[in-house]
N, C-alpha and C positions, 0 to 999 in steps of 0.2 A: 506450519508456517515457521519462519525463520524467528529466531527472537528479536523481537521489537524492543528497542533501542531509545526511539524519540517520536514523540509525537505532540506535531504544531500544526497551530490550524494561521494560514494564512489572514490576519486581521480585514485584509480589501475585498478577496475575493470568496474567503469564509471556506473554500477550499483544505482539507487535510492531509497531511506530509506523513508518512510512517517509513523510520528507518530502519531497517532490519538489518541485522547483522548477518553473517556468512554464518555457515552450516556446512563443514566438512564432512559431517556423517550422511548426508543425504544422497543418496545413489543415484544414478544415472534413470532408473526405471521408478524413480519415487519423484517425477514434476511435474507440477500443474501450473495452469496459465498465471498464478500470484506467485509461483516457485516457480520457475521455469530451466533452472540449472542444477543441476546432482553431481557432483558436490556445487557445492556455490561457497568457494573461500572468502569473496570480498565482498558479500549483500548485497542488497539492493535498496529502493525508496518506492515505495506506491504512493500516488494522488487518486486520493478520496474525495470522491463527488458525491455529496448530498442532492437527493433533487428537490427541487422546487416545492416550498407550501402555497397554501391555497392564496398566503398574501402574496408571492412572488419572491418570498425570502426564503434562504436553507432549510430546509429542516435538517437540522444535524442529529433529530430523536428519530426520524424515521428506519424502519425496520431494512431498511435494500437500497442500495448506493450504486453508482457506477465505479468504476477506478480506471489508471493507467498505470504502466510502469515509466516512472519517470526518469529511473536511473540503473541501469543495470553494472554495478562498478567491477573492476577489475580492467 
């Protein structure tokens, strides 16, 4: 994974932001669905999804998350 840069958890939505920086070393035959560009000069952002505890609130301790890619820059 790219080097992680910042990471903020949304206060409202309890949602998690990870910045990653760009990765020129990364080749073409080296990306997966969280990297998805080889080289990748300008980074990217994922939103981390916690799911649900049994109250209906986050669990941000649970072992397995969803994610997006919210930003793929450049």
């Amino acid at each position: 994974m790219d080097l992680p840069e910042d990471i903020e958890i949304d206060p409202v939505s309890g949602r998690v932001y990870l910045a990653l920086t760009g990765n020129r070393m990364r080749r073409a035959d080296e990306i997966d669905p969280t990297n998805p560009r080889g080289p990748n000069p300008a980074g990217h952002i994922l939103k981390l999804i916690p799911p649900e505890g049994p109250d209906g609130a986050l669990d941000h301790a649970a072992d397995v998350l969803s994610w997006e890619m919210l930003l793929l820059a450049g």
